[in-house]
N, C-alpha and C positions, 0 to 999 in steps of 0.2 A: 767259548771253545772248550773245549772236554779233554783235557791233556791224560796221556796215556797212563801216568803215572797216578792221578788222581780216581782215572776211570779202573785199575790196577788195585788201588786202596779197598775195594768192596769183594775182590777176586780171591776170598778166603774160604778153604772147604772149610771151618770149623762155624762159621755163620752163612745162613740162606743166600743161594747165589740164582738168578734164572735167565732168563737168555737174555742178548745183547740189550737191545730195548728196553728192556725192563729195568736192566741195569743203568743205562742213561736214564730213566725217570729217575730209579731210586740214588742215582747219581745227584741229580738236580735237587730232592729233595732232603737230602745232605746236604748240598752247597748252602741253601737256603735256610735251614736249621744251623747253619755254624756261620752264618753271616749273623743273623738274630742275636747268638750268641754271643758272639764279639760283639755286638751293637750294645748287649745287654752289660759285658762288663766294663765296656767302654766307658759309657753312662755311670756306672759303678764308680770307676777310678777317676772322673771327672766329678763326681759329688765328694769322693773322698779330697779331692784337692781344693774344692770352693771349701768345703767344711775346715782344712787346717786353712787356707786363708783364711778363714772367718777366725777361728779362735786365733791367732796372728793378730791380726788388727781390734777384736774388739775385748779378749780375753787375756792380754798380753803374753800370751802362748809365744816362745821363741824358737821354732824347729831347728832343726838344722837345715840348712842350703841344697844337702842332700835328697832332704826330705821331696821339697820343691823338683827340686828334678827328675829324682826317679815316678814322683806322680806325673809330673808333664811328659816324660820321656812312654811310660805305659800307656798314656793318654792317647799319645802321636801312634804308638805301635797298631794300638788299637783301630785307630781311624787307617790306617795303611794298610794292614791284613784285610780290613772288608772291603776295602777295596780292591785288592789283589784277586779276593776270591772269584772264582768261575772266569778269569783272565788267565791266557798263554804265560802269563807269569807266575802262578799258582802251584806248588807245588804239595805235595804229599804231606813232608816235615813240615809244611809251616804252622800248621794246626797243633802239632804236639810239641815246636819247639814256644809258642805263644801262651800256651797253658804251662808248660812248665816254667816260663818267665814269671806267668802270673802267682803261678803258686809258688816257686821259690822266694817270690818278691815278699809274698805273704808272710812265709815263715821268716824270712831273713829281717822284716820289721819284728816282729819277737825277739830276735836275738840281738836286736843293735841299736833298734826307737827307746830312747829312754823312756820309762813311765814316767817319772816326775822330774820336775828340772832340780830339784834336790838329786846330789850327788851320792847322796848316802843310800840310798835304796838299790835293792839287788832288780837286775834285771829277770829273776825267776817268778817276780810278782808278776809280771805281765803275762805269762801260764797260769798263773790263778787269777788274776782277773778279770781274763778278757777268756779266751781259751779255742781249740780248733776248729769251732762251729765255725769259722770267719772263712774254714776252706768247704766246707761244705756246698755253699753257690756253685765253688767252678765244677765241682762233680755234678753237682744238678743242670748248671749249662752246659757242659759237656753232653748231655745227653740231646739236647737242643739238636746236636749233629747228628743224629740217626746214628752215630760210629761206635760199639761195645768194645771196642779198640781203646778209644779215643779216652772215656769214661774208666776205665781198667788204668789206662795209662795217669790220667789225672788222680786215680786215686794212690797209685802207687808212689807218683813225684809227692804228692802231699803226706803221703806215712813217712817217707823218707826221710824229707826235709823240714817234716815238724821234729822227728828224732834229731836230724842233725843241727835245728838248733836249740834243741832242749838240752844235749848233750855238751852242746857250745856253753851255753849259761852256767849249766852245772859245772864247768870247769874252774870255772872263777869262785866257787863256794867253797871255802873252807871245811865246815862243817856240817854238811848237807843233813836232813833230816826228814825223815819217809815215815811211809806207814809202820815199817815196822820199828822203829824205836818206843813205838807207843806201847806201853806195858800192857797185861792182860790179867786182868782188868782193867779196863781206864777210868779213872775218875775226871771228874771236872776241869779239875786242874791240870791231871796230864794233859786233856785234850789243849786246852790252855795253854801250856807250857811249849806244845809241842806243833799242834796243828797250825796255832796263829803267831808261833814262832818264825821272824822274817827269813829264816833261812831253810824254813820246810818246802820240800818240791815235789814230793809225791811222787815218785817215778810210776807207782803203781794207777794213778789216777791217768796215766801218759799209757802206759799199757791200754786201758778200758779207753780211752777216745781213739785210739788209733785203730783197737778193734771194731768198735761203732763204724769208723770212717772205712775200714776194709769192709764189713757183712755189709754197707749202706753202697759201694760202689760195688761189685759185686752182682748185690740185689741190683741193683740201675744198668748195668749192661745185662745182664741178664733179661730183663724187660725192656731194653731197648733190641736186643737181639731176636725178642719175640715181636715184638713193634714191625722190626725188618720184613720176616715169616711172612706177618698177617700183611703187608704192605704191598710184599714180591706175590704171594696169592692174590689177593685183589686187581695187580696189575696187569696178572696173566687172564683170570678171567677177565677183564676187561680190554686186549688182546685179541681173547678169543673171539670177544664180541665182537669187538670191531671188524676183526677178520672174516666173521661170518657173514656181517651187516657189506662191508664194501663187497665181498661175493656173491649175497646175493642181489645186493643193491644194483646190482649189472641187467636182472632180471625180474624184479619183482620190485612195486613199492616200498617205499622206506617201512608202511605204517607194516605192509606185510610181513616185512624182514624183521620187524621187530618184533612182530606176534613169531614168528617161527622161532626166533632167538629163545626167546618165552618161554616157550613153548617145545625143548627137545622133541617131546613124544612124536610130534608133526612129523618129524623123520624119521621115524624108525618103519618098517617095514610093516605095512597093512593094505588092506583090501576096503574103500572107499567108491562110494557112486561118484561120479564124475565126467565130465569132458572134456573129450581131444581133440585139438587144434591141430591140422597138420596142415603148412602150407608150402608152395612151391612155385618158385617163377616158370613160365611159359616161356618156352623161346630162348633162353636162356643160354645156348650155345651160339647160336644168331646173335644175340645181342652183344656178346663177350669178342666174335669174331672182327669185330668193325672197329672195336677197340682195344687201346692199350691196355697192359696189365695193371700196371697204374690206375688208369680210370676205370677199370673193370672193380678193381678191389674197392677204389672209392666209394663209385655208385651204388657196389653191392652194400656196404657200411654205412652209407647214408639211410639208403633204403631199410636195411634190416632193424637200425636204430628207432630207427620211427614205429614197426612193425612192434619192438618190444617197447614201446611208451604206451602202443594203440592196446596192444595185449596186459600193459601192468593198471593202465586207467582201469579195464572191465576185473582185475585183480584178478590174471590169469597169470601161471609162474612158466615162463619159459623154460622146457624141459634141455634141449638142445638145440643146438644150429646146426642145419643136415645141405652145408656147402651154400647152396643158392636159394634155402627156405628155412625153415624152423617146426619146431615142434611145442605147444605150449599145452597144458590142462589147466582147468577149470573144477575148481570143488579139491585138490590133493595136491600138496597138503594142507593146504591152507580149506577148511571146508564151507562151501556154499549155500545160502538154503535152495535155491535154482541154477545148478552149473550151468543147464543149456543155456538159458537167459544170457547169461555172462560169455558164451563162446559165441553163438547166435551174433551179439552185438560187436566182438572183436572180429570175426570175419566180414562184416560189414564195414568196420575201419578200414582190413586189410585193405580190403576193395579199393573204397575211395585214398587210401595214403598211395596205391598201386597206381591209381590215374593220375592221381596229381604228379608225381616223380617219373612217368612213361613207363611203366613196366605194367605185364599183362600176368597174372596170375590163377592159381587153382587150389581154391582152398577144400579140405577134407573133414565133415565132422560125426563124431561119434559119442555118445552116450550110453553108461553102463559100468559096473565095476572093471577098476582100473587099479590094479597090484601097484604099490608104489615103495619105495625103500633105499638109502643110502646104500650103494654098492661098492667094491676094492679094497685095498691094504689099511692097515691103520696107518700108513704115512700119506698116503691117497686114497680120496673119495666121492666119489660124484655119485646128486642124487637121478634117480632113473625111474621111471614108469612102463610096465609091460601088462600084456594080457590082450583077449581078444578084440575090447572095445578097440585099443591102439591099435591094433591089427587092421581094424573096418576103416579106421582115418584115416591111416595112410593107402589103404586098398582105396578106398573113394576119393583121395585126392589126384591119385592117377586115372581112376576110372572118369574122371572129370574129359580129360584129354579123348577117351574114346567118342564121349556121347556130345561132345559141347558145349561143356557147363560149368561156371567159375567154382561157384559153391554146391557142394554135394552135402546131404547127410542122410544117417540112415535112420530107419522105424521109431527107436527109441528118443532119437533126437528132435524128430518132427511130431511125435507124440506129445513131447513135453513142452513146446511152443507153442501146439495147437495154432498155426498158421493156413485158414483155406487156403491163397492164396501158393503154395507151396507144386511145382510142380511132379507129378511122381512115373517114377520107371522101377513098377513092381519086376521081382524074379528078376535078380542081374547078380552075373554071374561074376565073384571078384577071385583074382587068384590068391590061392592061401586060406579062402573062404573057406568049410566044407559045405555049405548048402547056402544058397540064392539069398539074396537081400533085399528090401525091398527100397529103395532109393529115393530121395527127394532134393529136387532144385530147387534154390529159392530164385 
């Protein structure tokens, strides 16, 4: 479940934002980058605690009580937050108040874990011996989360709290000693005297790691910000796809849709050989009259459904649904090496899918350049096909009705099937024609 607050955390103009959806992926694959995360440091602070048990029992290492706890207690934290994550219980802060646990934890053993169990030694040795790289991981886990937030945030708790316990330490030194006591020149001995002197702390070496640790988180949101960029891109164009693939998937095969996907150019506005399907139920107000609206709507949905599986089999792309019949081509956009072939044979489905479901039909076809091209707004668009072939199909599919004949086509279409067989009613005269046609029945 995707709490408001959490789906809110990515809603910044100053980092890539894109529409709802995209945001719940890039949502999800945040959750999942910052479960990793905490998995990862988990693991971390669960070795760090076998490892003092081990020097405890086999090194006779004697921590403190504390010690014990606060490992087991980060341990517990650890396994609780990923679990929490991507649940109604999940909020926003939890992610930056768990990093900043972890890194104050971090710095606060520098300022309070003794180095050695000798009392005498200053606790500023543990800044020279060990030193900040130890916070460096949660910055690089941090990034785990997709969040430049998150990373910004980790590295600032870490400059902070390395300061405030360096500063801590330094208050217990008497006579502190830095780089600059070191005379100029330095000989051997100063550096001797001075550098491996137990009470040197280098404040200037505390400047240079913490600016490291600032350009190094910085640079890491910065690249995880662009991470975001190229992630919400990708998501949208694969969006887009989908939403073209289930659009056109309503009318044309998958393999088709995926070639047109491919393929933009396929919609863009051109003049292609092709053929035009146009068909039409017979009787069609008789039929509707006997029955309900309900079953009128059914049967026609059932029937039409079948009409575009018969039309996507021969890989014709249904142009529109014209009430009680449809309009498909053959060859545009998607192009053919024999359009007629391919319409030829889904009028002949029409047929028999028409007998088998009890409805009587009139199919119209045409062969010949056929204008094709995405038409309307850029916020709507439907693709469409015009010109005179389209003209003749739906002219012949009416003209069906005058002469008595399911399947019409004209000259060009019966030319390119070369069917004896083919009955012909030369000089017919269609309206919207300007001059005669010559006709063939199959």
């Amino acid at each position: 479940m995707i709490t408001r607050a959490a789906t809110a955390s990515f809603r910044t103009p100053l980092f890539p934002a894109g529409t709802r959806a995209e945001e719940t992926r890039l949502y999800r694959a945040e959750r999942q980058g910052l479960r990793l995360a905490v998995i990862c440091r988990t693991v971390a602070v669960g070795i760090g605690f076998l490892w003092v048990m081990g020097a405890w029992l086999t090194l006779g290492y004697h921590p403190s009580p504390w010690v014990f706890l606060a490992l087991g207690g980060f341990t517990l934290l650890g396994i609780a937050h990923a679990l929490v994550i991507g649940t109604r219980y999940d909020r926003r802060w939890m992610k930056y108040a768990i990093y900043s646990v972890d890194t104050l934890g971090i710095c606060a053993a520098f300022a309070f874990v003794p180095v050695s169990v000798a009392a005498d030694i200053p606790q500023i040795i543990a800044f020279r011996a060990y030193g900040i790289y130890y916070l460096f991981p949660l910055v690089a886990m941090a990034a785990l989360s997709l969040s430049p937030w998150l990373v910004l945030w980790t590295g600032a708790v870490a400059i902070a709290g390395w300061w405030a316990a360096f500063l801590f330490v330094l208050s217990d030194i008497t006579n502190p000693l830095s780089w600059g006591d070191m005379p100029i020149p330095a000989s051997q001995a100063d550096y001797e005297t001075i550098f491996l002197s137990i009470d040197f702390v280098g404040q200037g070496n505390r400047v240079e790691e913490t600016g490291f640790l600032f350009f190094a988180s910085a640079t890491l949101a910065l690249a995880v910000w662009r991470a975001r960029g190229v992630f919400l891109a990708q998501l949208s164009a694969q969006f887009d796809r989908d939403r073209i693939a289930e659009t056109l998937g309503r009318y044309v095969p998958e393999t088709i849709a995926k070639r047109l996907i491919d393929d933009p150019v396929a919609l863009a506005p051109q003049e292609r050989h092709a053929a035009v399907l146009v068909m039409d139920i017979a009787g069609f107000t008789a039929y509707a009259a006997s029955r309900s609206p309900g079953e009128v709507i059914d049967g026609l949905n059932r029937f039409l459904a079948r009409c575009a599986d018969v039309i996507s089999r021969e890989q014709g792309v249904v142009i529109q649904f014209t009430g009680d019949g449809l309009m498909a081509t053959f060859g545009t956009p998607i192009e053919l090496q024999v359009p007629e072939k391919n319409a030829a044979a889904a009028a002949h489905g029409l047929q028999s899918c028409a007998e088998e479901l009890g409805f009587q039909i009139r199919v119209g076809l045409a062969a010949g350049p056929v204008a094709s091209g995405s038409i309307g707004s850029a916020q709507r668009q439907a693709f469409t096909v015009y010109g005179d072939t389209v003209n003749r199909a739906a002219r012949l599919e009416a003209h069906g009705k005058m002469i008595g004949r399911t399947i019409l086509m004209d000259g060009p279409m019966a030319d390119a099937l070369r069917e004896p067989t083919f009955e012909p009613f030369p000089g017919q005269a269609l309206p919207g024609i300007g001059q005669t046609v010559d006709v063939y029945a199959v």
